[in-house]
Each structure stands twice: as C-alpha cells, then as structure tokens.
C-alpha positions as YAML, in Angstrom:
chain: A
units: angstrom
residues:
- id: 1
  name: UNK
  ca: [-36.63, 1.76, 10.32]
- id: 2
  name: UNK
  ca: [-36.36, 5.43, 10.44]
- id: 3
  name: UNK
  ca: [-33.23, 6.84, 8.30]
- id: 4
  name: UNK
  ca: [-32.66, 3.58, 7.95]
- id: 5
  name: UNK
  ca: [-31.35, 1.76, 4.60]
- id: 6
  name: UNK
  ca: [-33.66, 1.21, 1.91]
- id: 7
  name: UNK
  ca: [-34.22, -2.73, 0.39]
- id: 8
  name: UNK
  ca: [-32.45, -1.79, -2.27]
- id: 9
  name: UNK
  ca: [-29.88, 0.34, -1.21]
- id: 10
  name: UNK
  ca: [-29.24, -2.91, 0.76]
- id: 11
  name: UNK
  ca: [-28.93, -5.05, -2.12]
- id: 12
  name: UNK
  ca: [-27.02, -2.75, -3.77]
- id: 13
  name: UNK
  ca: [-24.57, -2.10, -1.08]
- id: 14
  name: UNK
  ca: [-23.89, -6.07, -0.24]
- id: 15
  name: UNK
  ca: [-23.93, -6.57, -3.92]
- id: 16
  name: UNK
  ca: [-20.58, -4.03, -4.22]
- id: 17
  name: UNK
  ca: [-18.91, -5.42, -1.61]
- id: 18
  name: UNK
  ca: [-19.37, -9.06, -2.58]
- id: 19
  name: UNK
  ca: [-17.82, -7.75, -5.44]
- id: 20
  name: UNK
  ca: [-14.70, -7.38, -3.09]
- id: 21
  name: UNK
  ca: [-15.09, -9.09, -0.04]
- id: 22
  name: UNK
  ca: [-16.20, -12.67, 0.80]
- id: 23
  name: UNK
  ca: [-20.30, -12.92, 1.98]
- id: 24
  name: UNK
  ca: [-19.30, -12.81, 6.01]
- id: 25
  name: UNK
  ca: [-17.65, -9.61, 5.90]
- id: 26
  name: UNK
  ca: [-19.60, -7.99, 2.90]
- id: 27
  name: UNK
  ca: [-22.76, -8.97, 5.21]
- id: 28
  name: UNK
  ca: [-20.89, -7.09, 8.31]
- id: 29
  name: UNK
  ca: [-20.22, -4.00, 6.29]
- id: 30
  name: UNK
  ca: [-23.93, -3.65, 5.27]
- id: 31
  name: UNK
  ca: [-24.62, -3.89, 9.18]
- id: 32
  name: UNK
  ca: [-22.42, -1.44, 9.94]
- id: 33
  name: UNK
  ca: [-23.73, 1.28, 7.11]
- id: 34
  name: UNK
  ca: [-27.59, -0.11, 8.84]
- id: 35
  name: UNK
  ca: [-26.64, 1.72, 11.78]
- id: 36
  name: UNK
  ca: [-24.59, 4.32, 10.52]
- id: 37
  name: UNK
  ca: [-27.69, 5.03, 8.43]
- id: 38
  name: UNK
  ca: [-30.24, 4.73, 11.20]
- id: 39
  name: UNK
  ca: [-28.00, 7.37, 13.44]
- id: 40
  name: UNK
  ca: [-28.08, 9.97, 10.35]
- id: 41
  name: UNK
  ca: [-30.51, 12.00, 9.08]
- id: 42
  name: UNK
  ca: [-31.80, 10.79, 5.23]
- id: 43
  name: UNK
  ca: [-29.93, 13.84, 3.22]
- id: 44
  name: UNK
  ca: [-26.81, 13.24, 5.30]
- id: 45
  name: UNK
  ca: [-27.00, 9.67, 5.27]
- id: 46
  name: UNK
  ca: [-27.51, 9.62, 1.11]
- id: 47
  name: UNK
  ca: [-24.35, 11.88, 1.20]
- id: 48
  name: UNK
  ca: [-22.38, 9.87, 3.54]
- id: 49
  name: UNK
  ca: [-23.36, 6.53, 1.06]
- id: 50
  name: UNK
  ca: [-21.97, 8.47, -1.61]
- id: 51
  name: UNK
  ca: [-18.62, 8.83, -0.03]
- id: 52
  name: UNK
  ca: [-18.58, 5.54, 1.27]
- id: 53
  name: UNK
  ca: [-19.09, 4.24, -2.17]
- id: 54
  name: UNK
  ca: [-15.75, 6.25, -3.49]
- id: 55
  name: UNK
  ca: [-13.96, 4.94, -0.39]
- id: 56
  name: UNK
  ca: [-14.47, 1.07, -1.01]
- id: 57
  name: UNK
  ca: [-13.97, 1.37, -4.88]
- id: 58
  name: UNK
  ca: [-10.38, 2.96, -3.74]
- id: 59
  name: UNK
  ca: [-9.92, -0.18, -1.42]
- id: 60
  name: UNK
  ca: [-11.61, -2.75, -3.58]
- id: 61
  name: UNK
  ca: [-8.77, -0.98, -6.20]
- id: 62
  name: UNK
  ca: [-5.83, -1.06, -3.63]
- id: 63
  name: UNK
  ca: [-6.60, -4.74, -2.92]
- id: 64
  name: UNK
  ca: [-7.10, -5.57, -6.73]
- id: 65
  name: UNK
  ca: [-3.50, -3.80, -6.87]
- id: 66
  name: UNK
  ca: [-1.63, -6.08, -4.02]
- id: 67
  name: UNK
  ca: [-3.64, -9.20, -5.14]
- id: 68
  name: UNK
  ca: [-1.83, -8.99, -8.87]
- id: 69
  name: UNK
  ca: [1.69, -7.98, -6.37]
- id: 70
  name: UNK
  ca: [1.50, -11.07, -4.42]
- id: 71
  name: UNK
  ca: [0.90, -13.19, -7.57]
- id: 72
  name: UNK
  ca: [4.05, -11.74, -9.44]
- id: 73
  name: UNK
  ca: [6.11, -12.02, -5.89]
- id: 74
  name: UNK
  ca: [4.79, -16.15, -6.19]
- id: 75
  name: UNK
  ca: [6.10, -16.32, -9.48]
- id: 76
  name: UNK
  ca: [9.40, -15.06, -8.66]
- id: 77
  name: UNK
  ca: [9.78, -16.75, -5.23]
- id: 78
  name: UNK
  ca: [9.05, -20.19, -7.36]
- id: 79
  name: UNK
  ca: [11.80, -19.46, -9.72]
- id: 80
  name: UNK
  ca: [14.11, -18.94, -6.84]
- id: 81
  name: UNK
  ca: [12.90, -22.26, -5.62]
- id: 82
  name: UNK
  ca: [13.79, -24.03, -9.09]
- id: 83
  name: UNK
  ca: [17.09, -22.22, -8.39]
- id: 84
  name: UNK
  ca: [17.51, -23.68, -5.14]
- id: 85
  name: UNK
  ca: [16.60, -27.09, -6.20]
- id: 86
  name: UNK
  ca: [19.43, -27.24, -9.09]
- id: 87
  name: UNK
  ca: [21.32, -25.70, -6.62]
- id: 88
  name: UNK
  ca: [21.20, -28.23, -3.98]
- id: 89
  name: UNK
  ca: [21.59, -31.35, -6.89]
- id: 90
  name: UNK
  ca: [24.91, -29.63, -7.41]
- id: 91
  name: UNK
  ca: [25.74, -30.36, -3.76]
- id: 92
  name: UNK
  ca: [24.56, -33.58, -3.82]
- id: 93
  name: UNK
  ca: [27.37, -34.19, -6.69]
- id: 94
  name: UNK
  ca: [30.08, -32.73, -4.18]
- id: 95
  name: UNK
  ca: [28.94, -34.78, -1.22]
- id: 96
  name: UNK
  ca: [29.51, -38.19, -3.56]
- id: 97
  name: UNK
  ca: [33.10, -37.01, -5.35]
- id: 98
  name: UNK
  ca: [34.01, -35.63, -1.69]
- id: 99
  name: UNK
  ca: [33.66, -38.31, 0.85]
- id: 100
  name: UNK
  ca: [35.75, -37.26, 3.44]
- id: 101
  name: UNK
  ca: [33.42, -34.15, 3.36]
- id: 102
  name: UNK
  ca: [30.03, -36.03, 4.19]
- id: 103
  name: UNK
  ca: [29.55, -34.96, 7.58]
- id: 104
  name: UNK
  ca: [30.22, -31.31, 7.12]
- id: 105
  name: UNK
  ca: [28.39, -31.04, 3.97]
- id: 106
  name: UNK
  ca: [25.31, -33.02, 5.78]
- id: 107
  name: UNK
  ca: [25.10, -29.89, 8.42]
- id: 108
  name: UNK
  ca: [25.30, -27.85, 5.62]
- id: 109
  name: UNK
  ca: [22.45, -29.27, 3.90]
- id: 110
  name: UNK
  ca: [19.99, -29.47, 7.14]
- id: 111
  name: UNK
  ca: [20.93, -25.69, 7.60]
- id: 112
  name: UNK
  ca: [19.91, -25.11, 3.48]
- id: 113
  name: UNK
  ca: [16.59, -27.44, 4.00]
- id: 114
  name: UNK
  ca: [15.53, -24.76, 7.26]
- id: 115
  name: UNK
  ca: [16.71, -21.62, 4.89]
- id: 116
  name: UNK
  ca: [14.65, -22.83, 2.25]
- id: 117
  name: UNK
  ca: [11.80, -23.70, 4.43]
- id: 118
  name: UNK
  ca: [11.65, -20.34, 5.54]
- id: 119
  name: UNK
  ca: [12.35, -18.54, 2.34]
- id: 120
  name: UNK
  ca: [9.42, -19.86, 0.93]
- id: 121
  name: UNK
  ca: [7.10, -18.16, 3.89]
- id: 122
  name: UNK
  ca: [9.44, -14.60, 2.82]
- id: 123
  name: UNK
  ca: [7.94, -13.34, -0.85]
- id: 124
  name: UNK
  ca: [9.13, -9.84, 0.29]
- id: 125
  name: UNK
  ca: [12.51, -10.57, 0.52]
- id: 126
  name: UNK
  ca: [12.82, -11.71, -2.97]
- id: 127
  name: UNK
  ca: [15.73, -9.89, -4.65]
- id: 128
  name: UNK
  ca: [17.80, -10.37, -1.14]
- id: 129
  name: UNK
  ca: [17.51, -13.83, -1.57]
- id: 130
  name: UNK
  ca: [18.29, -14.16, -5.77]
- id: 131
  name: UNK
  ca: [21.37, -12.00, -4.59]
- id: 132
  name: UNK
  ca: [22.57, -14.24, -2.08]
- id: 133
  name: UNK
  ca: [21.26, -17.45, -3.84]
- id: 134
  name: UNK
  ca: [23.37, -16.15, -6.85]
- id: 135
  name: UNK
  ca: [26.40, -16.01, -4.72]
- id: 136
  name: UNK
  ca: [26.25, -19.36, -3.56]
- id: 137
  name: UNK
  ca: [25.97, -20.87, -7.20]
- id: 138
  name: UNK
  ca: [29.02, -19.01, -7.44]
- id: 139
  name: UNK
  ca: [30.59, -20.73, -4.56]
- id: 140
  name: UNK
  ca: [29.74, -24.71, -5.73]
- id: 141
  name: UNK
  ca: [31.11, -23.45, -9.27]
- id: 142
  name: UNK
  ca: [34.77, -22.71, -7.46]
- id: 143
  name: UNK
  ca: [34.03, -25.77, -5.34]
- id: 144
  name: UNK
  ca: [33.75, -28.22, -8.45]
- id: 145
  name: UNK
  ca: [36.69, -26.23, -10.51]
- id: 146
  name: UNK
  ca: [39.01, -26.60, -6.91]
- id: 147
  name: UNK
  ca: [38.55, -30.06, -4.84]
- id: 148
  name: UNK
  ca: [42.14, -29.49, -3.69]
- id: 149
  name: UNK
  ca: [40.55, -26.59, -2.05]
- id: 150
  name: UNK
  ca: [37.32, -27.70, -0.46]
- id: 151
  name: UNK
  ca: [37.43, -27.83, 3.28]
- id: 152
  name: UNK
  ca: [38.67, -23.80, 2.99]
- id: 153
  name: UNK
  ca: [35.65, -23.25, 0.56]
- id: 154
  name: UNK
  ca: [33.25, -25.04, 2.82]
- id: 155
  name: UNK
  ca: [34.16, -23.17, 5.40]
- id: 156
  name: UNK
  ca: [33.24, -20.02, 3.70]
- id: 157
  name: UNK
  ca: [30.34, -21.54, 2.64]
- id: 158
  name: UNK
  ca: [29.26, -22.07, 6.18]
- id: 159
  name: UNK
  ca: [29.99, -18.49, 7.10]
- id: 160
  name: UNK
  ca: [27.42, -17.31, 4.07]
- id: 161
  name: UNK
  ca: [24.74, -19.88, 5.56]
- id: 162
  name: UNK
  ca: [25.11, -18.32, 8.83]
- id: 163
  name: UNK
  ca: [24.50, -14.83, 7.07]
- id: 164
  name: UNK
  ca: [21.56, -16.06, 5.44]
- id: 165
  name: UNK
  ca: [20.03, -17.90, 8.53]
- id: 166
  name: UNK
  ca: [20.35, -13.82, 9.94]
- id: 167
  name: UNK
  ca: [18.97, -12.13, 6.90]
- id: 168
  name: UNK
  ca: [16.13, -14.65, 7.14]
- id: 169
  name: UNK
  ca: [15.18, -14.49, 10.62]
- id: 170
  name: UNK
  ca: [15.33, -10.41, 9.94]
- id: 171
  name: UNK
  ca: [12.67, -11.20, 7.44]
- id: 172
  name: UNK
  ca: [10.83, -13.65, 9.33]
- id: 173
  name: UNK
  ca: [10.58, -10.22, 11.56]
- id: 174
  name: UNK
  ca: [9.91, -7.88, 8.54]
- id: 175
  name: UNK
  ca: [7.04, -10.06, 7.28]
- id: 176
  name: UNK
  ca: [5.44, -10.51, 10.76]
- id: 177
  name: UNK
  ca: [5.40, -6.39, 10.95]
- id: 178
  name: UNK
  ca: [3.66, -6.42, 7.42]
- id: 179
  name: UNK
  ca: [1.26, -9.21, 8.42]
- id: 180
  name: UNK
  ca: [0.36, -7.30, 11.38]
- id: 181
  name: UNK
  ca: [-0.23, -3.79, 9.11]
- id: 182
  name: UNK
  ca: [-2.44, -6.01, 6.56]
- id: 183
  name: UNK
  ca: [-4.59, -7.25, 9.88]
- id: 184
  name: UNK
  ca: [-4.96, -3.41, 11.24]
- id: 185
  name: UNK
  ca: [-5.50, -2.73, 7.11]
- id: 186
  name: UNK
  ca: [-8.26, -5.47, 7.12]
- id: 187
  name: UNK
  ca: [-9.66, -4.31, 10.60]
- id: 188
  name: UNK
  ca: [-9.63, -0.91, 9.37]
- id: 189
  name: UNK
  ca: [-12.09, -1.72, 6.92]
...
C-alpha cells in the first residue's frame, strides 16, 4: 500500500488501543488511521501518528479518570441503598403498630419501591438523594416518637414522596442528557 501503515506500526497501533478499547473498536480505529495513512504523504502521515498517539493517551487517561468516578459513585449509591433498606424496615414497624394506617402507608410504600427503583439507575444524583433520604429518616423518627400524630405526619410524608418522584424524573432527564454526551463522546472517538 502506498503511504500506507507499516506491519508494525499496525501492531503497535491495535496493541495501544487494546490497551483501552475492547478488540471491535480498537480493530476500527486501526482502519481508520489505514486510510488516513494511505491519503497522507509518509512524513506527514509519521507526524500525524505522533499526534494521534498524544490524543488517545489523553482519552485512554480521561476514560481511566471516569472509570475510577463511576466506581466511587457505585459505592456511594449502594450505601444509600443500605440506607433505604433500614429505612423502609422502619416503616414496616409503623405499618404493624399502626393498623388503621395500612392502606395509606401501602401507597406509600409502592411509591418508595418505584423511587428506589429509579434511584438506583441515577449515580449522578447522589448527594440529592442522601439529602432527601436523610430527611425522611427524620420524618419516621417523629413518626415513632408521635403515633397520636400520624395521619398529619403521613401526610407530609406523602407531600416529600411526591417531591422526590419530581427530583427523580428531573434526573431520569439529567442522566439521559449525559448518556447521550458519553454516546457523541464514544462516537467522537
């Protein structure tokens, strides 16, 4: 091939960005720098190599970089998931000592079952959700210190659901917008 890729600029190419990338895409990248490199002349194409060498290490860096983000987002979105769960056994213990409140508490916990489901697709939203998690624990304390008072509680307890089921579907929205910048990220390289 004229100004094409060497063998081993070849090999060492795919071997860099197996490094990174799984085989199907490194093995599309090397196509792509074939024909780049067939289109150049040899001194511009060694040049152009060079630069596209700098480029992935940045990216295969930048991924490296959101790869160790995500994993520390996991960890905290499972804690807030153990939070949830001791939070919703502290419910349960309402629901038995308050029987007259079984039906309202039962919407309550269908609506907490769909929250959770969803937080758990919405790492992002992370500290929104400890916040708000924090103030519900706060809510079942003054529900188990004031029975007389439950059906007002409840109430208010319904109110912060529907707040959350907002703030959720405005992060079901948020993470869409950042799933859709990662795919023009990935298509960008």
């Amino acid at each position: 091939m004229p100004n094409g890729l060497t063998p081993e600029e070849r090999r060492e190419i795919r071997a860099q960005l197996e490094r990174v990338f799984e085989a199907p895409v490194a093995d599309a990248l090397v196509e792509v720098f074939e024909r780049l490199a067939e289109r150049q002349a040899e001194a511009a194409l060694r040049q152009d190599i060079r630069a596209l060498y700098g480029v992935i290490h940045e990216l295969a860096t930048a991924i490296r970089d959101l790869q160790k983000t995500v994993a520390q987002l996991a960890e905290a979105q499972a804690r807030t998931e153990e939070r949830v769960g001791r939070l919703e056994e502290a419910v349960a213990h309402l629901i038995e000592a308050q029987a007259r409140m079984e039906e309202r508490v039962g919407r309550l916990e269908e609506r907490t079952a769909r929250l959770e489901e969803a937080v758990a697709q919405l790492v992002e939203a992370q500290a929104r959700m400890e916040e708000r998690v924090g103030r519900l624990e706060e809510a079942v304390a003054h529900l188990i210190e004031a029975q007389a008072r439950m059906e007002e509680r409840v109430g208010r307890l319904e109110e912060r659901t529907a707040r959350l089921e907002e703030a959720v579907a405005q992060l079901v929205e948020a993470q869409a917008r950042m799933e859709e910048r990662v795919g023009r990220l990935e298509e960008a390289v």
